[in-house]
N, CA, C, O and CB atoms as a CASP TS submission, in Angstrom:
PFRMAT TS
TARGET T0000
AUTHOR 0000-0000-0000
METHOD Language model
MODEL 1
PARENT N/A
ATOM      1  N   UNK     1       0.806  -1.188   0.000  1.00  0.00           N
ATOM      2  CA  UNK     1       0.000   0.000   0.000  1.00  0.00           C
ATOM      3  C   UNK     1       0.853   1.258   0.000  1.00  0.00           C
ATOM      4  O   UNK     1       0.277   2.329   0.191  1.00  0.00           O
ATOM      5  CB  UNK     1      -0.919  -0.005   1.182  1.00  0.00           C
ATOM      6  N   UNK     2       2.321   1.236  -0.217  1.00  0.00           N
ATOM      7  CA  UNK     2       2.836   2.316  -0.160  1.00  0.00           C
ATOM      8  C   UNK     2       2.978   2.944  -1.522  1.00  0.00           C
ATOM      9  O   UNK     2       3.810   3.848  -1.596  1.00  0.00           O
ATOM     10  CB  UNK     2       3.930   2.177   0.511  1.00  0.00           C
ATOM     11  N   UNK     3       2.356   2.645  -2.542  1.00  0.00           N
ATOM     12  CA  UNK     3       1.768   3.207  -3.903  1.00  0.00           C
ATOM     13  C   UNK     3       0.576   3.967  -3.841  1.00  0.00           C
ATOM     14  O   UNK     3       0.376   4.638  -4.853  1.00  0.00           O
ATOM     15  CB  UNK     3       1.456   2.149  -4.839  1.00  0.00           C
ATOM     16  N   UNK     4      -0.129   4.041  -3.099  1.00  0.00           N
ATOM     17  CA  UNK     4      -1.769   4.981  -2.932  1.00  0.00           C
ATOM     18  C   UNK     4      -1.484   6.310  -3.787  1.00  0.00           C
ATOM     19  O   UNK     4      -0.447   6.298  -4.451  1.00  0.00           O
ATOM     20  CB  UNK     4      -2.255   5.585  -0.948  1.00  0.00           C
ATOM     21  N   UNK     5      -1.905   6.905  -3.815  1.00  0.00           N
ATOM     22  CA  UNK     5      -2.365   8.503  -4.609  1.00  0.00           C
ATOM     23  C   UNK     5      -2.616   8.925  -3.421  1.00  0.00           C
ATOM     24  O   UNK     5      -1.936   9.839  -2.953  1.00  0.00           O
ATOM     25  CB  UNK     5      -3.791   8.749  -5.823  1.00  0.00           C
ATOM     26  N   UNK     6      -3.571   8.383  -2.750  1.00  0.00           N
ATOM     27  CA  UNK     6      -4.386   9.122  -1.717  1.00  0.00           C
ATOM     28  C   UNK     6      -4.319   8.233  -0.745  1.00  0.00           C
ATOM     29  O   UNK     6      -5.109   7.296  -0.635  1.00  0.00           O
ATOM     30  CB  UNK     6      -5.838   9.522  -2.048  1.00  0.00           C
ATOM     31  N   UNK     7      -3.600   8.411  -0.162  1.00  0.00           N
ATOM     32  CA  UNK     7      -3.071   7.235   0.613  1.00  0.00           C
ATOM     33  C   UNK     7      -4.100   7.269   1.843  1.00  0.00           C
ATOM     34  O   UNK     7      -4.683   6.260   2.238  1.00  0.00           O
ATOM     35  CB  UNK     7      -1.356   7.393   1.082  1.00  0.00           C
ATOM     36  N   UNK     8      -4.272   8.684   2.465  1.00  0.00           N
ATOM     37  CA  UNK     8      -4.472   9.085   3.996  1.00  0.00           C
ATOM     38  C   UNK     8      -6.507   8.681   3.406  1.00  0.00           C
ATOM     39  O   UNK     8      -7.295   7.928   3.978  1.00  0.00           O
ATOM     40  CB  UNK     8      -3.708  11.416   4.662  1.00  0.00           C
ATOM     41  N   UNK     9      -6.686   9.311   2.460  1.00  0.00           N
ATOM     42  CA  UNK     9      -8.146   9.062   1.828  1.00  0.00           C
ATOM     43  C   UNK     9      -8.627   8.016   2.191  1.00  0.00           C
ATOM     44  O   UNK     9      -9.446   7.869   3.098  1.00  0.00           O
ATOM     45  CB  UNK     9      -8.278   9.000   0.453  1.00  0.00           C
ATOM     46  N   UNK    10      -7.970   6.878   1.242  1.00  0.00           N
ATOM     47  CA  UNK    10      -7.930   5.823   1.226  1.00  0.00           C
ATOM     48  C   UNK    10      -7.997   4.759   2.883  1.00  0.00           C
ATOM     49  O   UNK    10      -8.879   3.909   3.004  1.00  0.00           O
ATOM     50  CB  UNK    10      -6.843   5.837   0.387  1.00  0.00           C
ATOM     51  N   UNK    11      -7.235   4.934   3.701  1.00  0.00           N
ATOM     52  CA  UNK    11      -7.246   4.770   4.917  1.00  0.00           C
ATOM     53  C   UNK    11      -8.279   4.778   5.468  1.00  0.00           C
ATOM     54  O   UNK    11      -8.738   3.743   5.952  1.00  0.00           O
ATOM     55  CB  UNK    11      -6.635   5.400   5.409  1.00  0.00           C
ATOM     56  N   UNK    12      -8.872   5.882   5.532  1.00  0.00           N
ATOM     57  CA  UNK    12     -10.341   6.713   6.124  1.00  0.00           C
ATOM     58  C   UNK    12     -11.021   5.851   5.635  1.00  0.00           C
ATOM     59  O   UNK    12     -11.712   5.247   6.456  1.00  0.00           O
ATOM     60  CB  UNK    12     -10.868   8.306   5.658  1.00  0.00           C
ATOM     61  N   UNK    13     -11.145   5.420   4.213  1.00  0.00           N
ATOM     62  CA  UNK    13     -12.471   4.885   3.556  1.00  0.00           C
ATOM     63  C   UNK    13     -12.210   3.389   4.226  1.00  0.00           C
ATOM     64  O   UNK    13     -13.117   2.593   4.469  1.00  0.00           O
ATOM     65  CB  UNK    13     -12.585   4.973   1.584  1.00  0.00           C
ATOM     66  N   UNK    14     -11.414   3.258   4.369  1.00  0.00           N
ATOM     67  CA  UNK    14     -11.202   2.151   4.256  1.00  0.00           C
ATOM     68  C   UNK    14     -12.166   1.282   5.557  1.00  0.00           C
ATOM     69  O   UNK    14     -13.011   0.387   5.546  1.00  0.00           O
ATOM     70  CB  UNK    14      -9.664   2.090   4.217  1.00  0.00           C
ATOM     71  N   UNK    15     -11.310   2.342   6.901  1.00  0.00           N
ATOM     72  CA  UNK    15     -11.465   2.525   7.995  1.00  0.00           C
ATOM     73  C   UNK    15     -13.529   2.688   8.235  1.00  0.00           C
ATOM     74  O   UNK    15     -14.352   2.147   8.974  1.00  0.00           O
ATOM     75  CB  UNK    15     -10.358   3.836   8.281  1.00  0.00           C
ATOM     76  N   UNK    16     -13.561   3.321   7.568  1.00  0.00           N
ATOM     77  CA  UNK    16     -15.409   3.217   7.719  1.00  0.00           C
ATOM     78  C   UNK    16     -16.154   1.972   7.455  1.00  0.00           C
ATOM     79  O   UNK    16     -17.167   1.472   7.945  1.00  0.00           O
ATOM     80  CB  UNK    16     -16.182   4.181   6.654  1.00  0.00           C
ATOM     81  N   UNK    17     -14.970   1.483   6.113  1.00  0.00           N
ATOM     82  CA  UNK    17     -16.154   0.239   5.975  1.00  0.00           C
ATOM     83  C   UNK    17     -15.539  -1.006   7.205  1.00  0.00           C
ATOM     84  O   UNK    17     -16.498  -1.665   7.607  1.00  0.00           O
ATOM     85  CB  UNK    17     -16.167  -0.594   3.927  1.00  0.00           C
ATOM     86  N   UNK    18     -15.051  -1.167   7.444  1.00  0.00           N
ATOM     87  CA  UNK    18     -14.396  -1.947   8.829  1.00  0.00           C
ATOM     88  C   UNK    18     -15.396  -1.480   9.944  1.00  0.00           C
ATOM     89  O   UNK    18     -15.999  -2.265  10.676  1.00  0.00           O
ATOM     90  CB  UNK    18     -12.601  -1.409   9.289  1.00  0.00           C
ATOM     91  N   UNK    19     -15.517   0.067   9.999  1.00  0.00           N
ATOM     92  CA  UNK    19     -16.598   0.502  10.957  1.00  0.00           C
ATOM     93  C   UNK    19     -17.731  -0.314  10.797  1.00  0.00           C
ATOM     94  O   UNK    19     -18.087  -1.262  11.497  1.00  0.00           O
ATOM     95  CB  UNK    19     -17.014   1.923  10.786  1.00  0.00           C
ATOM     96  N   UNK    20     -18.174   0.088   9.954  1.00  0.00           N
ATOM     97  CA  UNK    20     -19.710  -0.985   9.243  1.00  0.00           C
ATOM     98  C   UNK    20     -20.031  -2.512   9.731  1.00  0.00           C
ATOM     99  O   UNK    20     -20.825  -3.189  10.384  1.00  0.00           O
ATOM    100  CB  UNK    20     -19.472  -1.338   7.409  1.00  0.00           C
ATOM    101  N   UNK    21     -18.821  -2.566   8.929  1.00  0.00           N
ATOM    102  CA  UNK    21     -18.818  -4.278   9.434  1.00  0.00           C
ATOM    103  C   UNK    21     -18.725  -4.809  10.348  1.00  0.00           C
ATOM    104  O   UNK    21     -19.218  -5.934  10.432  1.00  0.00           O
ATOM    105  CB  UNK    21     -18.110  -4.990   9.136  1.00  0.00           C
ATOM    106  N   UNK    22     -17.894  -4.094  11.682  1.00  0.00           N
ATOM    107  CA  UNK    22     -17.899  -4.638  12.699  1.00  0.00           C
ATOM    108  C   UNK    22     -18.962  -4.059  13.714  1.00  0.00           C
ATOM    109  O   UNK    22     -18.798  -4.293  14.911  1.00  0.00           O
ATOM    110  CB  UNK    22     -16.661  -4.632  13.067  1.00  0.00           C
ATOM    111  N   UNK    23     -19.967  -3.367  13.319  1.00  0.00           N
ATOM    112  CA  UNK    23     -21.159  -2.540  14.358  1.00  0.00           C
ATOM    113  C   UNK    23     -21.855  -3.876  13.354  1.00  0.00           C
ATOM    114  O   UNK    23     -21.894  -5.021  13.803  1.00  0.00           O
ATOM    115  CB  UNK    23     -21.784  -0.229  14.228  1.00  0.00           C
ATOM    116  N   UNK    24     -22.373  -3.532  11.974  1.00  0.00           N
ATOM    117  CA  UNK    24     -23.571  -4.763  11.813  1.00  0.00           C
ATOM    118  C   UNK    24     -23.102  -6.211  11.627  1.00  0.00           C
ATOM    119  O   UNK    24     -24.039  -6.984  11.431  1.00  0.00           O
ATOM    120  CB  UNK    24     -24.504  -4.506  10.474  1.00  0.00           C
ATOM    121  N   UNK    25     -22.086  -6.677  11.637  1.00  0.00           N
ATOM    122  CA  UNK    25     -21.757  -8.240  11.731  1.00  0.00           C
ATOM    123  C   UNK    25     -22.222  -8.487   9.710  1.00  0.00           C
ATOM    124  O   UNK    25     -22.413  -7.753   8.740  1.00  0.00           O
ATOM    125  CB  UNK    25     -23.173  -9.357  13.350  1.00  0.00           C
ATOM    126  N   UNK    26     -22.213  -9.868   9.990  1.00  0.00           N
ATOM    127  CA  UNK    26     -22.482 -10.002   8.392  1.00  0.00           C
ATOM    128  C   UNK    26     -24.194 -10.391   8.607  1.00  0.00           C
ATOM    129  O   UNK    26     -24.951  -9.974   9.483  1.00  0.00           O
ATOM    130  CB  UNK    26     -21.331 -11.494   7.440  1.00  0.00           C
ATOM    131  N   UNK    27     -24.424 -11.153   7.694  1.00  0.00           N
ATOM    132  CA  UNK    27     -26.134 -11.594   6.888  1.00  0.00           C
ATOM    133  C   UNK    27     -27.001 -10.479   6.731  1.00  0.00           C
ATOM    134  O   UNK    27     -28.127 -10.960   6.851  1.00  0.00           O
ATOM    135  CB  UNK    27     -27.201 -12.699   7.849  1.00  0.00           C
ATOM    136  N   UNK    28     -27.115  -9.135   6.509  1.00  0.00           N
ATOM    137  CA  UNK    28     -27.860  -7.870   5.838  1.00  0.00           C
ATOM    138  C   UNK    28     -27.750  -7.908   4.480  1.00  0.00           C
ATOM    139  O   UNK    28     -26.673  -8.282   4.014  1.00  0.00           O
ATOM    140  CB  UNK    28     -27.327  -6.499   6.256  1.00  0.00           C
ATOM    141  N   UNK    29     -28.745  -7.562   3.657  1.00  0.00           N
ATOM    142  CA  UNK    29     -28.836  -7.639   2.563  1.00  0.00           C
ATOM    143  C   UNK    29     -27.854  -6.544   2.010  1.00  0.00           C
ATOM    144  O   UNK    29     -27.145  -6.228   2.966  1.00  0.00           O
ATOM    145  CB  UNK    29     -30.142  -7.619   2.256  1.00  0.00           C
ATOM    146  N   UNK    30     -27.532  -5.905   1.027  1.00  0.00           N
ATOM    147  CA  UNK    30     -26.467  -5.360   0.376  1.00  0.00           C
ATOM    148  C   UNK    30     -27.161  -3.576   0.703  1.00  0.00           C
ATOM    149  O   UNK    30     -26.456  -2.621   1.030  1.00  0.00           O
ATOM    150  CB  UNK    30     -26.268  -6.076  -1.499  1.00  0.00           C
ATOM    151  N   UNK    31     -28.423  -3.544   0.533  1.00  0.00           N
ATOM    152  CA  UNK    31     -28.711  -2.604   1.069  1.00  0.00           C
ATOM    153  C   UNK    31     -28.280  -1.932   2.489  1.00  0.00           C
ATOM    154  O   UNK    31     -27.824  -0.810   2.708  1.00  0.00           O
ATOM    155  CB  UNK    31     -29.676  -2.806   0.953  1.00  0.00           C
ATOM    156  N   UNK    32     -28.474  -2.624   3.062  1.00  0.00           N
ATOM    157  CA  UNK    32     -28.403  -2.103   4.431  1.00  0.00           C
ATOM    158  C   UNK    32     -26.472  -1.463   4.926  1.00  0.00           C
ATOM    159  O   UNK    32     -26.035  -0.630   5.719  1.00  0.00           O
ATOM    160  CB  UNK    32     -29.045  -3.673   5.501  1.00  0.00           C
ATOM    161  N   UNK    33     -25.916  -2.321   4.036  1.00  0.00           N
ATOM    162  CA  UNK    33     -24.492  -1.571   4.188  1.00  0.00           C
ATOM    163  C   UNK    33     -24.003  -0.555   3.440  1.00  0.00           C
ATOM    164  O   UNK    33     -23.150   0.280   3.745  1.00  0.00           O
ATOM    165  CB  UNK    33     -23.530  -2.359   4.050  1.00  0.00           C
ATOM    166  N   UNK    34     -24.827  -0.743   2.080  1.00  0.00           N
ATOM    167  CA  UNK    34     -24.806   1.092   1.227  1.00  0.00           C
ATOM    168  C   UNK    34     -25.206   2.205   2.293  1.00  0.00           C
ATOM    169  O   UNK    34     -24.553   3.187   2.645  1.00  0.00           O
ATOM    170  CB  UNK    34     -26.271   1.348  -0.275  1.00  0.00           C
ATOM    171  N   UNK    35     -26.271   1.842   2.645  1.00  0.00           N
ATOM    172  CA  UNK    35     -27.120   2.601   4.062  1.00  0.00           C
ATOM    173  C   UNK    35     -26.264   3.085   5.149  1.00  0.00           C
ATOM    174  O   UNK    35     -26.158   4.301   5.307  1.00  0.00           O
ATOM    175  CB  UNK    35     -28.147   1.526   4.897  1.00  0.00           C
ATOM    176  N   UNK    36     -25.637   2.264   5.923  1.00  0.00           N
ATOM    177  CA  UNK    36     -24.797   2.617   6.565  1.00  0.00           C
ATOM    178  C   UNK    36     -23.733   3.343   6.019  1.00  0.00           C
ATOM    179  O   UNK    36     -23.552   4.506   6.380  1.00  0.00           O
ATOM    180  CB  UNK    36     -24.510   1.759   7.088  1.00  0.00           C
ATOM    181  N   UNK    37     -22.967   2.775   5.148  1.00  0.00           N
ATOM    182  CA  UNK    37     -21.731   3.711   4.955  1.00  0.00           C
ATOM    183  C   UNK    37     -22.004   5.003   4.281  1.00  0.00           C
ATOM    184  O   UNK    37     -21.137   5.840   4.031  1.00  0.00           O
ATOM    185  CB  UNK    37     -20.660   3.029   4.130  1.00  0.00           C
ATOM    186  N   UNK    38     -23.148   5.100   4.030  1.00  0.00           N
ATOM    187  CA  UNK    38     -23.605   6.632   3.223  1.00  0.00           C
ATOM    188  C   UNK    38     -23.618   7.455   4.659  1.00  0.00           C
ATOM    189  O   UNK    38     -23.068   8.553   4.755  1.00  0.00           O
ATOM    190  CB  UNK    38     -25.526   6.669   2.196  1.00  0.00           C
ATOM    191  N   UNK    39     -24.208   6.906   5.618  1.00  0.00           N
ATOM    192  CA  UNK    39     -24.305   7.660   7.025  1.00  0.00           C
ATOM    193  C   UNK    39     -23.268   7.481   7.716  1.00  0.00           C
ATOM    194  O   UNK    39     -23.342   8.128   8.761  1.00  0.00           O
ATOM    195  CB  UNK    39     -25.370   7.296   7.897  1.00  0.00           C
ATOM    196  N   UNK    40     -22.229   6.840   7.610  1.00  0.00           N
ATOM    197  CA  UNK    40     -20.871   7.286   8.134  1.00  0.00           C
ATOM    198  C   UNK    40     -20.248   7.916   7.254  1.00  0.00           C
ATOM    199  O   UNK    40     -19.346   8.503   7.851  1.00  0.00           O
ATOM    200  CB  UNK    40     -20.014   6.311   8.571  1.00  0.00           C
ATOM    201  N   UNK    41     -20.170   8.255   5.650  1.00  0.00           N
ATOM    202  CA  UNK    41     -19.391   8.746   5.072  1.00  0.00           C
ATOM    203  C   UNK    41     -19.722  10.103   5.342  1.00  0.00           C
ATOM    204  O   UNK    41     -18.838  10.913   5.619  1.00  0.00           O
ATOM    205  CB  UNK    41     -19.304   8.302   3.887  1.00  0.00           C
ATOM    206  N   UNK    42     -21.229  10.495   5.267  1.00  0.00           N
ATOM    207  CA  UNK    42     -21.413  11.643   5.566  1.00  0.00           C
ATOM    208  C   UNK    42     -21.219  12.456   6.831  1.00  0.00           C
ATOM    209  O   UNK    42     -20.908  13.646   6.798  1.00  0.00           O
ATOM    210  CB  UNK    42     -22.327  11.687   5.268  1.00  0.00           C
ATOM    211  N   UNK    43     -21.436  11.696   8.067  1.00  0.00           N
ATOM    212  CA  UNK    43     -20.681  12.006   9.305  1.00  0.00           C
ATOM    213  C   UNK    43     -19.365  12.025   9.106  1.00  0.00           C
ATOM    214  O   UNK    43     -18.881  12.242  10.217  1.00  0.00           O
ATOM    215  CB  UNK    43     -20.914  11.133  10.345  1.00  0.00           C
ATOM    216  N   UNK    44     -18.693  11.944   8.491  1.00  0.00           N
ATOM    217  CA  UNK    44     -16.754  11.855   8.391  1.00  0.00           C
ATOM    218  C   UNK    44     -16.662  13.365   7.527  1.00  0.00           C
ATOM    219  O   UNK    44     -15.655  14.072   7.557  1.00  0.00           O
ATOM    220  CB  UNK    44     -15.836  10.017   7.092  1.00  0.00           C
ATOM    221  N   UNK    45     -17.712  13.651   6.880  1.00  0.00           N
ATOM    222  CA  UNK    45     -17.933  14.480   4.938  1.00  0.00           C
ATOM    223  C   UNK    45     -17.055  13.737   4.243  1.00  0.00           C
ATOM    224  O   UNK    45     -16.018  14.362   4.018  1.00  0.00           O
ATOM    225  CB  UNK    45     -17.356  16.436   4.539  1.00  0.00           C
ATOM    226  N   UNK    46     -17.069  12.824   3.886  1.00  0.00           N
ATOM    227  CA  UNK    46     -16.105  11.875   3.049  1.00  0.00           C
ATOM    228  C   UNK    46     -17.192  12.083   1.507  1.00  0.00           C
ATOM    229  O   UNK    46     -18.300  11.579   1.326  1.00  0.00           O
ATOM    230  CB  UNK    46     -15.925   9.827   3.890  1.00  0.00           C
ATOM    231  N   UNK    47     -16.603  12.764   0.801  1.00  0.00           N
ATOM    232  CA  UNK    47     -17.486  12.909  -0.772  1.00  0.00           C
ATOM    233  C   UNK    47     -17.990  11.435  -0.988  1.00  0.00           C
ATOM    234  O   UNK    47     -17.470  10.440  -0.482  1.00  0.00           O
ATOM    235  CB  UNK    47     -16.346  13.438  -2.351  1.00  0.00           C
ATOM    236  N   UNK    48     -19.115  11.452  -1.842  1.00  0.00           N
ATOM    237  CA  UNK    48     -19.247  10.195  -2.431  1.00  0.00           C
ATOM    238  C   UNK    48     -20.490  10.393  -3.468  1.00  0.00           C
ATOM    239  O   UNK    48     -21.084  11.449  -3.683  1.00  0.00           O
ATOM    240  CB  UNK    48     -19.478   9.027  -1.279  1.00  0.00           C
ATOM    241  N   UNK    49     -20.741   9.110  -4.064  1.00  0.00           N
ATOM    242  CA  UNK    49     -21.938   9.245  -5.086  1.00  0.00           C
ATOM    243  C   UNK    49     -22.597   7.584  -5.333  1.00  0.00           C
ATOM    244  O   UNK    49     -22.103   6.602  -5.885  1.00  0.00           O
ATOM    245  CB  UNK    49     -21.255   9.999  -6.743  1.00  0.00           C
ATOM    246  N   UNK    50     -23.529   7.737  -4.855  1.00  0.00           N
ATOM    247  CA  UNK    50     -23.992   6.280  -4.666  1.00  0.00           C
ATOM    248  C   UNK    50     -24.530   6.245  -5.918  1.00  0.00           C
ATOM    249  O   UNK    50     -24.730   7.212  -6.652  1.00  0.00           O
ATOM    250  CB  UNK    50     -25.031   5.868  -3.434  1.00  0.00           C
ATOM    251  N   UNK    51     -24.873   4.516  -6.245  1.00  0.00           N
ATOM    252  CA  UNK    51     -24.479   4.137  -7.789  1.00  0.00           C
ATOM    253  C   UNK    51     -26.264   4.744  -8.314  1.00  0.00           C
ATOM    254  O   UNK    51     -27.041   5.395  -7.616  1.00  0.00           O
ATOM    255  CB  UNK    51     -23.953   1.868  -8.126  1.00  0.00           C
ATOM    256  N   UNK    52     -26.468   4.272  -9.672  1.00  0.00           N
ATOM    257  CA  UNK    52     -27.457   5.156 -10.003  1.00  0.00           C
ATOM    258  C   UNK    52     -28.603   3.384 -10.453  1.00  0.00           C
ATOM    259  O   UNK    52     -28.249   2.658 -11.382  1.00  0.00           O
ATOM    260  CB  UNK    52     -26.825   6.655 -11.560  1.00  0.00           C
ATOM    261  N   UNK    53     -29.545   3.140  -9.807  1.00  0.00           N
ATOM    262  CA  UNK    53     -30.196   2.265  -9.873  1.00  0.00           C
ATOM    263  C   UNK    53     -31.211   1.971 -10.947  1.00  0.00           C
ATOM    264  O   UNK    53     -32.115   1.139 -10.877  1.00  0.00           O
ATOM    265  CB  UNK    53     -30.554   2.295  -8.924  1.00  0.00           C
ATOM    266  N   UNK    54     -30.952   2.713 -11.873  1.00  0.00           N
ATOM    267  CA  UNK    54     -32.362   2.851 -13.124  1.00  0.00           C
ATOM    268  C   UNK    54     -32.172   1.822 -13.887  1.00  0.00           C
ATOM    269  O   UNK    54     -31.716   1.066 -13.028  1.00  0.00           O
ATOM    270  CB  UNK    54     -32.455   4.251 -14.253  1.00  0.00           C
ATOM    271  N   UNK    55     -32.171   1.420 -14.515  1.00  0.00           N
ATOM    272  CA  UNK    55     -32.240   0.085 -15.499  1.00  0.00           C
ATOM    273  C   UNK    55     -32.889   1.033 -16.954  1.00  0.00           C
ATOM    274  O   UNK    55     -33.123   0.453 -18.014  1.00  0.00           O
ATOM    275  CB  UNK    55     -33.604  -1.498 -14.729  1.00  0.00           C
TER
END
């Protein structure tokens, strides 16, 4: 990992989804962890753009 761009970024993000995972454990549907990490990313202000669901 000592190649990153954004190394310290990267960390953070990283670091949230570890948050996630270890507050809800696993078996939630895929939803429920977009969910969460949208509400920790935004508590951190970590930019983001969740994917676009239209078909």
């Amino acid at each position: 990992m000592n190649n990153l761009i954004y190394k310290d970024e990267s960390y953070q993000i990283i670091g949230k989804c570890m948050e996630v995972h270890n507050n809800l454990g696993a078996g939630f549907l895929e939803i429920v962890y977009k969910d969460a990490l949208e509400y920790e990313f935004k508590k951190a202000n970590i930019p983001y753009e969740r994917e676009n669901n239209t078909l």
